[in-house]
C-alpha positions as CSV (number, residue, x, y, z in Angstrom):
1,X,-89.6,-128.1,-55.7
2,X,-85.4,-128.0,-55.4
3,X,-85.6,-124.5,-54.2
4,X,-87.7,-125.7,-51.5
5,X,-85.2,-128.0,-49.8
6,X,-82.2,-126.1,-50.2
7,X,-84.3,-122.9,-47.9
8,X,-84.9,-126.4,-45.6
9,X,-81.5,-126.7,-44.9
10,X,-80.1,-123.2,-44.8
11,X,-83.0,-123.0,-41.9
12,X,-81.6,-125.9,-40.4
13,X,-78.2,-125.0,-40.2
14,X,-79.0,-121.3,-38.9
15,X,-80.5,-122.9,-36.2
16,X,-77.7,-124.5,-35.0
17,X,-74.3,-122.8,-36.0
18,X,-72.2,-124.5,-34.0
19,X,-72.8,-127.2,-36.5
20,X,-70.3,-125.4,-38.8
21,X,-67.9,-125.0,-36.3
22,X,-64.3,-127.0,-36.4
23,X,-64.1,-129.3,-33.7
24,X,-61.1,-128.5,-31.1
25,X,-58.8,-130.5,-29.7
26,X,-58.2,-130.9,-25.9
27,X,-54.7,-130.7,-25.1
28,X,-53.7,-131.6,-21.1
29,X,-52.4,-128.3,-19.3
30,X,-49.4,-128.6,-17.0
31,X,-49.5,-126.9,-13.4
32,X,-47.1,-124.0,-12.9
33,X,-44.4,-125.1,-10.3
34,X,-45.2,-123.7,-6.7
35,X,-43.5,-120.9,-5.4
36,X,-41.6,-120.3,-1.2
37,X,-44.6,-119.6,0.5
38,X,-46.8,-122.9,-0.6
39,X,-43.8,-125.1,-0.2
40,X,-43.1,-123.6,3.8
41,X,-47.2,-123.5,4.0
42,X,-46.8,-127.6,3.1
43,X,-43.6,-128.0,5.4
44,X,-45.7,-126.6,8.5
45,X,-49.2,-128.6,7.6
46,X,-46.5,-131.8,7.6
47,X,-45.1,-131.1,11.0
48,X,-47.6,-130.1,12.8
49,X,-49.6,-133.4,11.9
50,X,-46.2,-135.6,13.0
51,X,-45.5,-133.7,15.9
52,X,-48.7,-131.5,17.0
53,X,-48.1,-132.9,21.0
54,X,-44.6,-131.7,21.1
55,X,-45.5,-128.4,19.7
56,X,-48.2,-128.1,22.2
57,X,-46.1,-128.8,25.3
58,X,-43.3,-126.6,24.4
59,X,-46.0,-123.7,23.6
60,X,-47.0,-124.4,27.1
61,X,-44.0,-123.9,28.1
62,X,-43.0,-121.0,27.1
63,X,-46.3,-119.6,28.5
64,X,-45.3,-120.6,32.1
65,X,-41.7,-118.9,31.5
66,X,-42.9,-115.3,30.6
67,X,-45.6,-116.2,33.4
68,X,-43.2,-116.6,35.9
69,X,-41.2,-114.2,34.6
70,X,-44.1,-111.2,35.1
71,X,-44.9,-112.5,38.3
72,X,-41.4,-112.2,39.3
73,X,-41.3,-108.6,38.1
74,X,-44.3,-107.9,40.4
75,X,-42.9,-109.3,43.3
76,X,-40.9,-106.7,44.3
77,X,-43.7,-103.7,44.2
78,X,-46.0,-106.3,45.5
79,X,-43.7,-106.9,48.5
80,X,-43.0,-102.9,48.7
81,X,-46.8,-102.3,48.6
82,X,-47.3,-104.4,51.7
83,X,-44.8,-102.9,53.7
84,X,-46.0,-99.7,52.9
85,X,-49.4,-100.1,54.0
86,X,-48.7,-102.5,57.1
87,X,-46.3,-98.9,58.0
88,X,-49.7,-97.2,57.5
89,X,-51.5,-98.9,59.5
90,X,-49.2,-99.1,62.3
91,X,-49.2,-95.5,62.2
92,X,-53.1,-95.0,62.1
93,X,-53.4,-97.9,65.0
94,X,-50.7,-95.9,67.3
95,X,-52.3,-92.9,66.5
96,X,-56.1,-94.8,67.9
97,X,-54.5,-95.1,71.1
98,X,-53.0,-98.6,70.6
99,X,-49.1,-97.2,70.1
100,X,-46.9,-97.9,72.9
101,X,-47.1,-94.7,75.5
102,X,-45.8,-96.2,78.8
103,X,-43.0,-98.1,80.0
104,X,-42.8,-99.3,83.4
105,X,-39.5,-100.4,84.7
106,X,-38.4,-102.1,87.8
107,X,-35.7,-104.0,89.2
108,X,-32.9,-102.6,87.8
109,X,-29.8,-101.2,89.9
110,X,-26.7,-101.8,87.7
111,X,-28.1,-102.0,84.6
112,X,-29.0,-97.7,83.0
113,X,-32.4,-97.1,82.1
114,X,-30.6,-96.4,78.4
115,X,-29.4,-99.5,77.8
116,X,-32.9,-101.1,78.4
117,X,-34.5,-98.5,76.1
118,X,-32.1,-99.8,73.2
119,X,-32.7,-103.2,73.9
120,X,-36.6,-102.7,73.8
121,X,-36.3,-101.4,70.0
122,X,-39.6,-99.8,70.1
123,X,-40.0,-97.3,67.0
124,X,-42.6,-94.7,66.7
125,X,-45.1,-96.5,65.0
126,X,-45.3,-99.5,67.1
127,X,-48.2,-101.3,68.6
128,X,-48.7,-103.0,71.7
129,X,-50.1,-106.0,69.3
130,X,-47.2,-106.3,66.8
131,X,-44.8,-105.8,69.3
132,X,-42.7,-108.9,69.8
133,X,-41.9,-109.0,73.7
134,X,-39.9,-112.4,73.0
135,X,-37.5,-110.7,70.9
136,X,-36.9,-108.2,73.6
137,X,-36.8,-110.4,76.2
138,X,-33.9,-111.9,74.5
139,X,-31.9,-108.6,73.6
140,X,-32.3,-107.6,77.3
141,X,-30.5,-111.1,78.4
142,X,-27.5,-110.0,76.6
143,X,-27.3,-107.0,79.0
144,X,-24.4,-107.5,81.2
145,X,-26.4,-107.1,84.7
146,X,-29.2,-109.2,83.8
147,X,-30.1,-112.7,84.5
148,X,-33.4,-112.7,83.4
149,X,-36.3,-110.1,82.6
150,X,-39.7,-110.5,81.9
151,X,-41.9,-108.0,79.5
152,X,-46.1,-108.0,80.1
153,X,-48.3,-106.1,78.0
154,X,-51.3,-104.0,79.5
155,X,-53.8,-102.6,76.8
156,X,-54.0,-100.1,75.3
157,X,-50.8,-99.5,75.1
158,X,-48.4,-99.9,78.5
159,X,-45.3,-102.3,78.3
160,X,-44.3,-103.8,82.1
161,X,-41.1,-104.9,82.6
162,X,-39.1,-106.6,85.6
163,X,-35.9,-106.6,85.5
164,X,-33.4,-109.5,87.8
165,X,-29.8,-108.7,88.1
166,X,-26.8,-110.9,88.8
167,X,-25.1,-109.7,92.7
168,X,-21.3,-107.9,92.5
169,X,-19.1,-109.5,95.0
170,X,-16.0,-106.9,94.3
171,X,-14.6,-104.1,92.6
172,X,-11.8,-104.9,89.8
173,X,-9.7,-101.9,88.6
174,X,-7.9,-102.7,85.4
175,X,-6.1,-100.4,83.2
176,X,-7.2,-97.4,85.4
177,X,-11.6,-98.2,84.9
178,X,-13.3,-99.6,87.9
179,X,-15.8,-102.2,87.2
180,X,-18.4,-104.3,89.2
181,X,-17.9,-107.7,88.8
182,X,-20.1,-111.2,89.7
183,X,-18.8,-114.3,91.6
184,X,-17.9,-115.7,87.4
185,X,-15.9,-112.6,87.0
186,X,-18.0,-111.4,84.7
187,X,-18.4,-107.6,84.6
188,X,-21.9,-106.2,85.4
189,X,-20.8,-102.3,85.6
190,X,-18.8,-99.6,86.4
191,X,-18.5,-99.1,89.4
192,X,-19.3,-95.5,91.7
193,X,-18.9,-94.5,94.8
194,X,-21.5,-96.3,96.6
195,X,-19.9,-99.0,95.6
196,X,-16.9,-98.6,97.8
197,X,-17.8,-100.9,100.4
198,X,-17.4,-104.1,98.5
199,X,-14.1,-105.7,98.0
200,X,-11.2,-104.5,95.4
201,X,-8.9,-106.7,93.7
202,X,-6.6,-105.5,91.3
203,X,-4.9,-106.3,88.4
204,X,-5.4,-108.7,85.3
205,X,-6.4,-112.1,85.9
206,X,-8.1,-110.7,89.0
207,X,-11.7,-111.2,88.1
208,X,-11.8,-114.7,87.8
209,X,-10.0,-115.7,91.3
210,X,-11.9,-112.7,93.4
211,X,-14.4,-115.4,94.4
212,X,-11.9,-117.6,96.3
213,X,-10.0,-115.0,97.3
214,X,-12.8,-113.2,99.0
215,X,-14.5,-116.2,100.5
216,X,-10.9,-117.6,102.5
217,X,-10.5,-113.8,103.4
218,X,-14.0,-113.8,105.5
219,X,-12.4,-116.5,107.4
220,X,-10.3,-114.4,108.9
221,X,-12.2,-111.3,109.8
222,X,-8.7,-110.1,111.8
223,X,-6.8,-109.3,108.2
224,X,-9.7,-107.8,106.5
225,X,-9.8,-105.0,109.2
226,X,-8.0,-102.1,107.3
227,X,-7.8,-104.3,104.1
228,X,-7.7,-101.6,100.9
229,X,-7.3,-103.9,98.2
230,X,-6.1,-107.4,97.1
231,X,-3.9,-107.2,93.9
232,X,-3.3,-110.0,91.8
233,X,0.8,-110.1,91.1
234,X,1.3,-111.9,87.2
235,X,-2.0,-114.1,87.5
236,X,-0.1,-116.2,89.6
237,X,-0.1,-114.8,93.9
238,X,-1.9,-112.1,95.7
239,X,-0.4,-109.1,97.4
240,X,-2.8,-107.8,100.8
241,X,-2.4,-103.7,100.1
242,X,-3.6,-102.3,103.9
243,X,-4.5,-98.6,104.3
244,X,-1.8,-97.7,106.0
245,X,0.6,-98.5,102.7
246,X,1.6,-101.6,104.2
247,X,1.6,-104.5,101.4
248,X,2.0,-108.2,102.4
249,X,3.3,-110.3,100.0
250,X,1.3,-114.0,99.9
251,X,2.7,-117.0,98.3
252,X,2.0,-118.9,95.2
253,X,1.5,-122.1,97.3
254,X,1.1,-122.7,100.5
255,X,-1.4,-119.6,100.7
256,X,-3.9,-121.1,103.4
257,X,-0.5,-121.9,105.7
258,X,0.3,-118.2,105.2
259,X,-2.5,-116.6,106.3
260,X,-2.5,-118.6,109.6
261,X,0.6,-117.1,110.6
262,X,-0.1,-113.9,109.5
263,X,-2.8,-114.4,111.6
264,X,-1.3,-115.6,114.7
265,X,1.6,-112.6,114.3
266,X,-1.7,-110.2,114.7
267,X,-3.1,-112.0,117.7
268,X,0.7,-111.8,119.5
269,X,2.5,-108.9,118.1
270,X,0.2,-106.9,115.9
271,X,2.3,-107.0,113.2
272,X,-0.3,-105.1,110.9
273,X,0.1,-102.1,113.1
274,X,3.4,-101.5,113.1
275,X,5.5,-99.4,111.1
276,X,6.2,-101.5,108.3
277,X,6.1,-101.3,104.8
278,X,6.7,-105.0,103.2
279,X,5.7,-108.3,105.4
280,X,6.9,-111.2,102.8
281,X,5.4,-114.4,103.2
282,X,6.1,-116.0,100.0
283,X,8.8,-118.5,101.6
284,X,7.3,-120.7,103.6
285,X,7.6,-120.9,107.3
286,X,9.6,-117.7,107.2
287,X,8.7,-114.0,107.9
288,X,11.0,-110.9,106.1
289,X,9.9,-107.3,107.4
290,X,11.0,-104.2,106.0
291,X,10.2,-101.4,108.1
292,X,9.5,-98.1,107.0
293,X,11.7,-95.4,106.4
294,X,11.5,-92.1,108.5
295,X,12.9,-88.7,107.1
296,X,15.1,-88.9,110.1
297,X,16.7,-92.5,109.6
């Protein structure tokens, strides 16, 4: 019956070999150390949980600035774009009909028909919408001549535009060039030769007395008779220059004085038609002649 058991157990130990295996030992493992990468992976988890809002705005940030920064870029062909079609369109509206064709001027006598054409600035492609008639209201004010202006618009495409210009009293030669000038002195235009029945006054300085001058002259209506010109001697006295060449001298004070007995010398002795060439009044009370000199004398 021995045999019997000993088959037993060999059966029972095949059945489970790991019976006759040596039991092992667990021995703890240590991690490897980390390497870069996990260490700056760890550094960024850590900041961004202390400081995720900071992040955040300055990643805003920087997302306005290259924001701003394209749009900037743009701009310019943007800007460029819009000019170039508002040109279009200008064209095409003044080519409808709508562009200014007709200009109707009136009103104007000193002021050239040139000079009101470069104030209006109207280009080609102009229409009688975008056309700023302020603007060239105010560029025709600067004109010398004009005192005011007005500028209407009649559709389609027809500017109206009336012109008021200040009145000459005189002529004032200076430096050889003939101008017409107003009762400020201000010069409106030179002058021509239909012009020749106002006033001259001569010499610098002139301009601004011609008013006064002019105004105690027509006052006495005997010394203008034959009266050339009236020149203005150092800004300071007038001289009376007559047709006839004669010249009389007029003081620096005491003018009004002087010309009443200039005047009463006409009445008695008609000392304007004589043959003189100087009367000097410029002392007062007191009359020096010099006659003219004949070939023969």
């Amino acid at each position: 019956m021995q045999p019997l058991k000993a088959q037993s157990r060999a059966i029972a130990i095949a059945k489970h070999p790991l019976a006759l295996m040596p039991q092992q030992t667990r021995m703890p493992v240590r991690a490897a150390g980390a390497g870069p990468l996990v260490r700056a992976h760890r550094s960024v988890n850590r900041a961004w949980v202390l400081h995720r809002r900071w992040f955040i705005y300055a990643f805003a940030g920087i997302a306005i600035a290259l924001l701003a920064a394209g749009l900037f870029q743009a701009r310019g062909g943007i800007a460029q774009a819009g000019t170039t079609l508002g040109h279009l369109l200008s064209g095409r509206f003044a080519a409808a009909g709508v562009g200014i064709s007709e200009i109707t001027i009136t009103g104007q006598a000193l002021t050239q028909e040139k000079q009101i054409a470069e104030a209006l600035e109207i280009a080609p492609n102009d229409t009688i919408f975008q056309y700023d008639a302020d603007a060239a209201r105010q560029r025709l004010l600067e004109l010398p001549a004009v005192t005011d202006a007005t500028i209407r618009k009649v559709y389609p495409s027809q500017l109206v535009i009336t012109i008021e210009e200040a009145a000459p009293i005189a002529r004032w030669r200076v430096d050889g060039v003939t101008f017409l000038i107003d009762a400020k002195g201000r010069q409106l235009a030179v002058a021509d030769p239909a012009d020749e029945t106002l006033p001259l006054v001569i010499g610098d300085g002139a301009e601004d007395d011609a008013a006064m001058i002019i105004s105690v002259l027509s006052r006495h209506p005997v010394l203008e008779s034959g009266l050339a010109a009236i020149s203005r001697i150092a800004d300071r006295r007038w001289d009376f220059i007559y047709s006839t060449g004669l010249r009389v001298q007029m003081p620096e004070r005491g003018f009004a004085q002087a010309l009443n007995l200039l005047e009463a010398q006409q009445a008695s002795a008609q000392i304007l038609d004589r043959d003189i060439d100087v009367i000097d009044l410029r002392v007062p009370g007191l009359i020096a002649i010099t006659p003219t000199k004949r070939e023969d004398d």
